[in-house]
MARLUM-971938 format. One line per field, with one value per residue (C-alpha): residue number from 1; residue in one letter; chain; y, x, z. Coordinates in steps of 0.05 Angstrom, whole numbers, padded with zeros to 5 digits. Example, Ala and Ser with C-alpha at 12.3 -4.5 7.8 and 13.67 -1.06 7.14 Angstrom:
2
n <- [1, 2]
res <- [A, S]
chain <- [A, A]
v <- [-00090, -00021]
u <- [00246, 00273]
w <- [00156, 00143]
end
This chain:
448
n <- [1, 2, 3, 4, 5, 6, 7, 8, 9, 10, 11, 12, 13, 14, 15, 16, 17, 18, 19, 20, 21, 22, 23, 24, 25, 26, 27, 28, 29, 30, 31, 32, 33, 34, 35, 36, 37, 38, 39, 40, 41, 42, 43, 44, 45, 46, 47, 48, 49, 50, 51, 52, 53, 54, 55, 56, 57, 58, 59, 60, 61, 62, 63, 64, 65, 66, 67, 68, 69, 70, 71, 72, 73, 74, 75, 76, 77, 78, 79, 80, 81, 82, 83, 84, 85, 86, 87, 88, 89, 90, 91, 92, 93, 94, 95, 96, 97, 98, 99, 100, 101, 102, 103, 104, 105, 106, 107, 108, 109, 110, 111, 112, 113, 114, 115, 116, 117, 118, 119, 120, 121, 122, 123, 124, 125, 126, 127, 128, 129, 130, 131, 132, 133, 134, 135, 136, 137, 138, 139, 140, 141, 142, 143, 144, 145, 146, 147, 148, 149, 150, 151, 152, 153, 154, 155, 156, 157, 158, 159, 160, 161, 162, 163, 164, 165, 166, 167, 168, 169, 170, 171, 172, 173, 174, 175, 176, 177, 178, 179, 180, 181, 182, 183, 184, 185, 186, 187, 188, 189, 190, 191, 192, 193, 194, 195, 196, 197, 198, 199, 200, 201, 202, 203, 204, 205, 206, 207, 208, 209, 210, 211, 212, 213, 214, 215, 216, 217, 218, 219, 220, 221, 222, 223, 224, 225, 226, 227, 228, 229, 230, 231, 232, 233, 234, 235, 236, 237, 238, 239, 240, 241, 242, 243, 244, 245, 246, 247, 248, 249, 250, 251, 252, 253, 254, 255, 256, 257, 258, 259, 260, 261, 262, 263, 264, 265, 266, 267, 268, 269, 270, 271, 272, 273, 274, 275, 276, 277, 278, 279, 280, 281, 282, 283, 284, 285, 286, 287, 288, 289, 290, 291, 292, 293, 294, 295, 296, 297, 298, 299, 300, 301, 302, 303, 304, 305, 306, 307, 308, 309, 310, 311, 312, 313, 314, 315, 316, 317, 318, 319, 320, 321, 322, 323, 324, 325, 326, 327, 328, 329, 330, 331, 332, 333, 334, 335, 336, 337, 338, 339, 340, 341, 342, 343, 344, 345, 346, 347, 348, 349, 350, 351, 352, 353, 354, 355, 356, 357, 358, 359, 360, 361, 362, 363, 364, 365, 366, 367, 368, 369, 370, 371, 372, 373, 374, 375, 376, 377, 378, 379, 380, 381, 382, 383, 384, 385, 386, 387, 388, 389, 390, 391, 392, 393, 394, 395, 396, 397, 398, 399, 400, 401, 402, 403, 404, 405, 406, 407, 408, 409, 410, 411, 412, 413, 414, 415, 416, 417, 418, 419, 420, 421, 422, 423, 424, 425, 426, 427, 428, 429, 430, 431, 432, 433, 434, 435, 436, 437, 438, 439, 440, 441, 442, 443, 444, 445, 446, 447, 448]
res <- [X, X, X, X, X, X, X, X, X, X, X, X, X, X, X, X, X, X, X, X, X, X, X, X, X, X, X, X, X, X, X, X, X, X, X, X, X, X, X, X, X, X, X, X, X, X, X, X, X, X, X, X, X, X, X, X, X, X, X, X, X, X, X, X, X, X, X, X, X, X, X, X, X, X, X, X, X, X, X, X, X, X, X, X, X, X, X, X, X, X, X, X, X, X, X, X, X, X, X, X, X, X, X, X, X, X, X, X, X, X, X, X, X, X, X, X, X, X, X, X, X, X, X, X, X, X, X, X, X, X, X, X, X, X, X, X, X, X, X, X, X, X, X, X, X, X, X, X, X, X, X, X, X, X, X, X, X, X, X, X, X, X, X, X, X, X, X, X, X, X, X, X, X, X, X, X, X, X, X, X, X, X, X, X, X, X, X, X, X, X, X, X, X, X, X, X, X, X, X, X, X, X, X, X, X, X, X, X, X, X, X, X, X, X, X, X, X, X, X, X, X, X, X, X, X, X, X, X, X, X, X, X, X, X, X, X, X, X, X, X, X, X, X, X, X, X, X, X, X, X, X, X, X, X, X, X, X, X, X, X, X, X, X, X, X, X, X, X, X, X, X, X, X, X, X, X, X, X, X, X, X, X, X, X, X, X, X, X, X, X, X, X, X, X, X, X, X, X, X, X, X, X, X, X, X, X, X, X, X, X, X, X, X, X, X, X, X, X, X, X, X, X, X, X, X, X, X, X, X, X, X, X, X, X, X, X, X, X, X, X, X, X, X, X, X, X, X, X, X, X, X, X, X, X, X, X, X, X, X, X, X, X, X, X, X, X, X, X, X, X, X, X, X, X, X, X, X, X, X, X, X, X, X, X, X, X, X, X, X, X, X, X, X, X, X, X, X, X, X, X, X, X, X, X, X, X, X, X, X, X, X, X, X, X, X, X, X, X, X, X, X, X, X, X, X, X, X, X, X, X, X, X, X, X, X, X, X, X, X, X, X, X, X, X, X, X, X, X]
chain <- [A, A, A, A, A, A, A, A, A, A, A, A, A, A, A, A, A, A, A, A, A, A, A, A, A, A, A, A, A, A, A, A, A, A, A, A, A, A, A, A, A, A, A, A, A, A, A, A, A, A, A, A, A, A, A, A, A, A, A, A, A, A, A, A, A, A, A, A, A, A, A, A, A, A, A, A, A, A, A, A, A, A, A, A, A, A, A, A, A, A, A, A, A, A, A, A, A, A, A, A, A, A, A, A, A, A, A, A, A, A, A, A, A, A, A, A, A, A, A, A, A, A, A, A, A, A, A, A, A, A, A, A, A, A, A, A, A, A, A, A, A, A, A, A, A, A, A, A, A, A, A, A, A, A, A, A, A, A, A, A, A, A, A, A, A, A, A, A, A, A, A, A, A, A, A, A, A, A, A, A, A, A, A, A, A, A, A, A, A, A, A, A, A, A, A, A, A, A, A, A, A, A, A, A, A, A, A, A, A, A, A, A, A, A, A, A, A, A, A, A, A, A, A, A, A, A, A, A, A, A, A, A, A, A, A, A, A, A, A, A, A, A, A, A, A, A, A, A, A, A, A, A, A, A, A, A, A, A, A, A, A, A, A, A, A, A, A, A, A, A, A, A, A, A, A, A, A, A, A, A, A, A, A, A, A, A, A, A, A, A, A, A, A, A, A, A, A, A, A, A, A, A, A, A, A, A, A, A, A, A, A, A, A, A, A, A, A, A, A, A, A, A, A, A, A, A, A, A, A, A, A, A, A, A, A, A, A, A, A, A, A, A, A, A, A, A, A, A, A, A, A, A, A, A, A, A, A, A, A, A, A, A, A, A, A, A, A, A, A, A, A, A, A, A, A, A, A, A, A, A, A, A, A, A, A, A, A, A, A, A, A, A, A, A, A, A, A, A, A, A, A, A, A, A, A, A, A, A, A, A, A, A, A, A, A, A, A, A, A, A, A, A, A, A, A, A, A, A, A, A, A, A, A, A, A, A, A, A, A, A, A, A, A, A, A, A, A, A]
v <- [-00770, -00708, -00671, -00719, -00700, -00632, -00645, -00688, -00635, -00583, -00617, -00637, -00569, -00547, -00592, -00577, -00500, -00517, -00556, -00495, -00454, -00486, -00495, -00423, -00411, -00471, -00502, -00502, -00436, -00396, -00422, -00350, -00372, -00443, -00427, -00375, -00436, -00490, -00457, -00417, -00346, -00355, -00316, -00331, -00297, -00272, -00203, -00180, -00122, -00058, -00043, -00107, -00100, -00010, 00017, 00073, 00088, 00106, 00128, 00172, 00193, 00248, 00236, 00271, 00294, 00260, 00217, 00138, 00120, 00062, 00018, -00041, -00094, -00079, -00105, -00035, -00001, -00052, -00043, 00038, 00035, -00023, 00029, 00085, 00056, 00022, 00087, 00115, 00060, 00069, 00132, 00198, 00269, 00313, 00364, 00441, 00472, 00526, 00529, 00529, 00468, 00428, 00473, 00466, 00405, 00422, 00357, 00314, 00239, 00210, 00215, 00165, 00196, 00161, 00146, 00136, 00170, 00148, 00155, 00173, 00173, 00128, 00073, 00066, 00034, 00089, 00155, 00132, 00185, 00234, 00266, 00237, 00268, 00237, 00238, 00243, 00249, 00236, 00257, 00238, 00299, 00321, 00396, 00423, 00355, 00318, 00263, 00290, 00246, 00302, 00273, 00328, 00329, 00342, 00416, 00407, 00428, 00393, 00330, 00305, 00308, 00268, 00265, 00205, 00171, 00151, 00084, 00076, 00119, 00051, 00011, 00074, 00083, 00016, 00010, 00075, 00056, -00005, 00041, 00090, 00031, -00004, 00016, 00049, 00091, 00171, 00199, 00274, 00320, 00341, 00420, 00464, 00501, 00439, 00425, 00474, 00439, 00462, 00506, 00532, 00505, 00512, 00453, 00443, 00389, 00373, 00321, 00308, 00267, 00239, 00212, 00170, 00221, 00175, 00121, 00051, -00028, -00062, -00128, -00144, -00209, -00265, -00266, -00322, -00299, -00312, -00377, -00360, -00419, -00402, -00448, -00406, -00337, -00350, -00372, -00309, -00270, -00313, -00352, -00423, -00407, -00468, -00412, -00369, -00365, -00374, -00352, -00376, -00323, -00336, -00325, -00370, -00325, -00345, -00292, -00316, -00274, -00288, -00231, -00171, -00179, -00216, -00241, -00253, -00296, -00302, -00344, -00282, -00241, -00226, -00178, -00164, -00111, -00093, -00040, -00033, -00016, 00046, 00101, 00107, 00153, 00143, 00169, 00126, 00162, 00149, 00101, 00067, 00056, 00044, -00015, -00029, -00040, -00081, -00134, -00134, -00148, -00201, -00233, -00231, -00259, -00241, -00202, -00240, -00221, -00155, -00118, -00056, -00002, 00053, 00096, 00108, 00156, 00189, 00183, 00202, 00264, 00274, 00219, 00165, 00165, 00112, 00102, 00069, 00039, 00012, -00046, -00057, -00110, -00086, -00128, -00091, -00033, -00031, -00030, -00077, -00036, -00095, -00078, -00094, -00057, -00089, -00040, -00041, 00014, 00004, 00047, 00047, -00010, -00048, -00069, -00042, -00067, -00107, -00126, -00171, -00176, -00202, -00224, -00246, -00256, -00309, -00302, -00257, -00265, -00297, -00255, -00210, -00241, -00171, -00109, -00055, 00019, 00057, 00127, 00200, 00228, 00287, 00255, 00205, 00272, 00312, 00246, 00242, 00322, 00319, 00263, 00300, 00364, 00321, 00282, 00334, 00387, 00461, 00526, 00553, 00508, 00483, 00408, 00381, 00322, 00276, 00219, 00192, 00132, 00067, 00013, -00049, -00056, -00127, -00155, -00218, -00260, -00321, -00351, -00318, -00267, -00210, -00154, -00094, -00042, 00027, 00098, 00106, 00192, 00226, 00285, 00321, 00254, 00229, 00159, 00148, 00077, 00089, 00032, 00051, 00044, 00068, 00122, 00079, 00089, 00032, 00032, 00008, -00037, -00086, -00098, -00154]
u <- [-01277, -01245, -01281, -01255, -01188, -01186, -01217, -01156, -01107, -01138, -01146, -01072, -01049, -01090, -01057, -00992, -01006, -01020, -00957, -00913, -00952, -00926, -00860, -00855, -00882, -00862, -00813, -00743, -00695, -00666, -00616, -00578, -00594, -00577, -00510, -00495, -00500, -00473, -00407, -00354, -00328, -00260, -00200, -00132, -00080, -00097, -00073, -00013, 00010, 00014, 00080, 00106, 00077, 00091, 00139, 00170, 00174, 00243, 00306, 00357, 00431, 00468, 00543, 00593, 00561, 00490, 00451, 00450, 00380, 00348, 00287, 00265, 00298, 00357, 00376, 00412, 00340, 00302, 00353, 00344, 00271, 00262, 00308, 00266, 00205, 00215, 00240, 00172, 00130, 00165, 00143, 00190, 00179, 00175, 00233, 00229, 00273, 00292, 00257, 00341, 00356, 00310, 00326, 00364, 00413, 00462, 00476, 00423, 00447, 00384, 00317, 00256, 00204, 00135, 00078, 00029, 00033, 00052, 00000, 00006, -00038, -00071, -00097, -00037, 00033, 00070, 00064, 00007, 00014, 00009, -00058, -00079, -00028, 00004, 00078, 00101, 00184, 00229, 00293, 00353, 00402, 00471, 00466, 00492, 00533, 00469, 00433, 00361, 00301, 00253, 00185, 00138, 00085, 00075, 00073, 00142, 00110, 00142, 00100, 00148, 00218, 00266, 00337, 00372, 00405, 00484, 00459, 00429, 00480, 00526, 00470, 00442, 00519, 00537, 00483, 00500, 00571, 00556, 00524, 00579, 00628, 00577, 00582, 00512, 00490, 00495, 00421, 00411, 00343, 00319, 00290, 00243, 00300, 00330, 00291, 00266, 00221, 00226, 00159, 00198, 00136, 00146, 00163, 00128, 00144, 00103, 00141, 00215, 00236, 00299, 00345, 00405, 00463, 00484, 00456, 00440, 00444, 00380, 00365, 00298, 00269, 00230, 00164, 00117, 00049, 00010, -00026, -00094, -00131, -00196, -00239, -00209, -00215, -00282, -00300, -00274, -00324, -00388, -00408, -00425, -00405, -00435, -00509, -00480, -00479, -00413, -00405, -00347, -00315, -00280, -00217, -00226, -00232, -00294, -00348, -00386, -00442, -00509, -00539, -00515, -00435, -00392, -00330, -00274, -00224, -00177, -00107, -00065, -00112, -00176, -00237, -00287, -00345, -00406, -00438, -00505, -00447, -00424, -00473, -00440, -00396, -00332, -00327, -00260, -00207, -00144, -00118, -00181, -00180, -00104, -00120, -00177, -00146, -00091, -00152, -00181, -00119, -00108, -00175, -00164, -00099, -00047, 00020, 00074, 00146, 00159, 00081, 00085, 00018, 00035, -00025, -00088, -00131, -00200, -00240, -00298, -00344, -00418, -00462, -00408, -00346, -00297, -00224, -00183, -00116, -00060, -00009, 00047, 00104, 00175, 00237, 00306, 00277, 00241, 00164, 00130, 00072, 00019, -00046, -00097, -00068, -00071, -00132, -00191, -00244, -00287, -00327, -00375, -00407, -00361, -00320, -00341, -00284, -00220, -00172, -00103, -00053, 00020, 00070, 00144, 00219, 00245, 00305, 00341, 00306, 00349, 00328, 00385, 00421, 00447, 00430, 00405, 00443, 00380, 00372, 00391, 00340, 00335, 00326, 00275, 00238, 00243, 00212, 00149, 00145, 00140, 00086, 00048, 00049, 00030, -00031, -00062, -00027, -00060, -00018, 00028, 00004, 00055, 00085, 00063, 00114, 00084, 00123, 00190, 00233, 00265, 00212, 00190, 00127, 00102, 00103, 00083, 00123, 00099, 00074, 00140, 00113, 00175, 00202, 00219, 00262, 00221, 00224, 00159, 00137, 00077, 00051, -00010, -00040, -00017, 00022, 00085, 00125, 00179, 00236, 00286, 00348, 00309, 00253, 00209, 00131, 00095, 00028, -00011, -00058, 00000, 00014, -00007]
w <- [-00328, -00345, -00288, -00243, -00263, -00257, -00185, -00168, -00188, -00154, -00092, -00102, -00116, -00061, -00006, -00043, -00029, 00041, 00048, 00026, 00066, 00126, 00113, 00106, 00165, 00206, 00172, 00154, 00171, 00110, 00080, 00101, 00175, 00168, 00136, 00202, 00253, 00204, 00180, 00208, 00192, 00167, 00168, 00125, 00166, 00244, 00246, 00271, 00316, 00290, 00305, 00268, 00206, 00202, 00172, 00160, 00073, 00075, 00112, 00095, 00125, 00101, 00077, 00037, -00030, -00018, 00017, 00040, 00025, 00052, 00063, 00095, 00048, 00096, 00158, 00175, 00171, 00212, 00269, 00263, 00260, 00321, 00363, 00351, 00347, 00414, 00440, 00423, 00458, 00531, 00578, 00562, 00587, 00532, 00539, 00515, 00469, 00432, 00364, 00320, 00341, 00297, 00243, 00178, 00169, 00212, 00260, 00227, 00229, 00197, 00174, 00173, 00132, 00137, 00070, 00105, 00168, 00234, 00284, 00359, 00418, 00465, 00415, 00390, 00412, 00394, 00449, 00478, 00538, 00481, 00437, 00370, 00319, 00251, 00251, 00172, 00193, 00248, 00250, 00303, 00315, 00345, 00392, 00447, 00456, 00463, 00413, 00402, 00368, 00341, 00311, 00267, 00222, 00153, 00164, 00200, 00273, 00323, 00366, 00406, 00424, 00462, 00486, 00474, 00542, 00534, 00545, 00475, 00434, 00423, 00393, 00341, 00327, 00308, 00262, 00232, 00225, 00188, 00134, 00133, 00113, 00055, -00011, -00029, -00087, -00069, -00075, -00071, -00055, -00116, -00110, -00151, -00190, -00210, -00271, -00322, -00382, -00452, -00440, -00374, -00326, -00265, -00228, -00152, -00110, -00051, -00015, -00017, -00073, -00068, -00138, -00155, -00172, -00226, -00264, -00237, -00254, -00242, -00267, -00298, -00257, -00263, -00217, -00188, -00182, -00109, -00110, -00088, -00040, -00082, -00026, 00029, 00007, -00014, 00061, 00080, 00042, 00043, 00105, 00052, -00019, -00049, -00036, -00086, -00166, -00206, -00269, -00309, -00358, -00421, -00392, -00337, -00285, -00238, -00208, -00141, -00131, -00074, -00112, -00064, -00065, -00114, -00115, -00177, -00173, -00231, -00231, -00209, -00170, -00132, -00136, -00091, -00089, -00041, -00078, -00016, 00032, -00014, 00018, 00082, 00123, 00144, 00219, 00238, 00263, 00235, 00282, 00274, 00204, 00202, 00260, 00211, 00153, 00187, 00202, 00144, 00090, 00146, 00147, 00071, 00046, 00091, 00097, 00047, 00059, 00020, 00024, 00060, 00066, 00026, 00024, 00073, 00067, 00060, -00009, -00038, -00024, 00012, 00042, 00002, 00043, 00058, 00078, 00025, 00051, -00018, -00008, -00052, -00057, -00054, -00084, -00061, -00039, -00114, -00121, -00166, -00204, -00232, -00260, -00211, -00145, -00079, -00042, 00006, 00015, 00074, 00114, 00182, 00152, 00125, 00071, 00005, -00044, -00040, -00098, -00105, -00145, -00116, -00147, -00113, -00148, -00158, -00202, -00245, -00313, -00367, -00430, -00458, -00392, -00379, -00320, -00345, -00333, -00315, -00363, -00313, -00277, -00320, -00377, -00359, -00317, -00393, -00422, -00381, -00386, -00455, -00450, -00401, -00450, -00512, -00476, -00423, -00400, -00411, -00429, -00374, -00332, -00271, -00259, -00194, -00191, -00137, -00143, -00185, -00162, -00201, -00202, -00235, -00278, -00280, -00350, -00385, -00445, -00457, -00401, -00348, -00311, -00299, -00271, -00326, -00294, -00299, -00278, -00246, -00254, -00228, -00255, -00237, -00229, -00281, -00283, -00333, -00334, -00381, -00390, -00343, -00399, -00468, -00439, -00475, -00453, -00417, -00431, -00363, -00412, -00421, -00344, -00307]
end
């Protein structure tokens, strides 16, 4: 009896062998294949035009002790920058001039200065009758009774210049006139002998940095974070999500993984990694990769009012490199600095990471009830010296200040998400958030 047994089962696993045998042969598709007819690619947001969703970082217009600095929070810059930026997209002959004229700033109405660059050239809208070149400013002129529009690059060579027609004088020159008559906060160009720390470093500054003469009122504000449509961000990243594995974490943030990419979601931001995709070059040109990364924060979340690009470039070294393009959301003119930043790295085959983390205002936050009178610049530039000195810096050695403007560093109390005024200072690398009134250090642990 119990030989008989063991000859049923083995027949039975035998036929059942067989069976499986067939189906992976002759049989059903996998599942990979089956999901590629079955469900459709999604995207959240088609992208936009170029041109309508680049910017310019910031604008400035010389006046009587300072500058007007502006960005675009403000209807006066968007009608600057659509002037010249249509000016750039119709046919002009480029005229030759003497070298003085785009000198100094004598007869300098304005300045658009661009983070990151603007591009030029036949893939783009912008000079398309032009070579490939990266405009970093743009400046529009008075000489020799004439209105100029002079575009260079970051070495200050010149790309392009054109002579403004009478035509379109009235329109720049109404605009301008309406900022002449506002009341705006006087900024001035900060320079290397300007500051002298205790240790008398020397103080380098690679880009223009430009300050608030005198102190400022800023409110701190309450912020909504983005509401993430978890079902349609995950479409956008796996062809049929119900294939892959979730794993729930303790603070109930949600990994999707199909064993090659993953995907985090968490209430107030996303995560997403292809580590197979990291060993790869990065052969875009810059237009490319700016048109590139234009599609892909598209296909993955959108543009919400107030996100502007404000980095792209090259990273990484050898047979691993990839462009890596950084959003961030303004309020006012003010950057809101949050913990995870809004980024994608991607390279000739494809996207490697993405991560975001947006948050919008919503009202002035009621705690203390009161604006804030932001601390000088020289004092809050001593403050993250003396920081730098304590934590890193070696003997003698010079301050590269890279970056310092009045921001916002996303905070949490509670469960209100807000706004806490900051000066935001960049040295050597190194990041400082220190409360714009007391100095006080903001460790980037605590933001959100």
């Amino acid at each position: 009896m119990i030989e008989k047994i063991k000859s049923l089962i083995l027949i039975i696993l035998v036929i059942l062998s067989l069976f499986l045998t067939y189906q992976l042969w002759y049989g059903q598709q996998p599942a990979e294949l089956v999901a590629e007819d079955v469900y459709e690619r999604i995207v959240v947001e088609r992208p936009q035009p170029i041109e309508e969703v680049f910017n310019p970082a910031f604008m400035t217009i010389p006046v009587e002790n300072g500058y007007y600095v502006l960005n675009d929070h403000e209807r006066e810059f968007i009608d600057v920058w659509a002037f010249i930026s249509k000016s750039l997209q119709m046919p002009a002959d480029e005229l030759l001039i003497e070298s003085s004229m785009i000198t100094g700033e004598e007869g300098r109405l304005l300045t658009l200065y661009f983070e990151p660059g603007l591009p030029t050239g036949p893939q783009m809208p912008w000079l398309k009758e032009y070579p490939e070149k990266i405009v970093q400013e743009i400046k529009i002129i008075t000489k020799n009774n004439g209105l100029w529009l002079i575009a260079g690059d970051i070495d200050d060579d010149l790309i392009y210049i054109e002579s403004i027609r009478d035509e379109k004088m009235e329109r720049l020159f109404t605009s301008l006139q309406s900022i002449y008559e506002s009341e705006r906060d006087l900024y001035f160009l900060l320079s290397e002998d300007m500051f002298v720390s205790a240790n008398d470093r020397e103080l380098i500054l690679p880009k223009p940095v430009f300050l608030p003469i005198d102190p400022v009122s800023m409110d701190r504000i309450l912020l909504a974070n983005e509401v993430i449509d978890r079902d349609l961000v995950l479409k956008t990243f796996f062809v049929d999500y119900n294939l892959a594995r979730v794993i729930e974490e303790k603070d109930g943030g949600l990994i999707y993984t199909d064993g090659e990419k993953g995907l985090r979601l968490t209430p107030v931001s996303l995560e997403y990694s292809n580590p197979r995709l990291e060993d790869s070059s990065a052969t875009l040109s810059y237009a490319d990769a700016l048109n590139n990364s234009n599609n892909l924060i598209s296909y993955h979340g959108g543009w919400p009012d107030g996100l502007r690009l404000e980095s792209l470039e090259k990273s990484g070294w050898g047979d691993a490199l990839s462009f890596k393009a950084q959003w961030r959301i303004y309020n006012n003119g003010y950057r809101l600095y949050t913990a995870i930043p809004t980024k994608i790295i991607f390279n000739d085959r494809g996207l490697v990471h993405y991560s975001r983390s947006l948050y919008t205002a919503q009202e002035l936050y009621l705690a203390g009830n009161e604006a804030y009178t932001t601390a000088v610049w020289r004092d809050a530039l001593e403050a993250a010296v003396k920081l730098y000195e304590a934590e890193l810096s070696g003997p003698g050695a010079a301050i590269r200040l890279e970056a310092m403007h009045l921001a916002y560093a996303v905070l949490l109390t509670g469960n209100d998400y807000y706004g806490e005024p900051i000066w935001y200072i960049q040295l050597n690398g190194e990041r400082y958030l220190l409360k714009a009134d007391t100095l006080t250090q903001i460790r980037e642990e605590v933001l959100q």
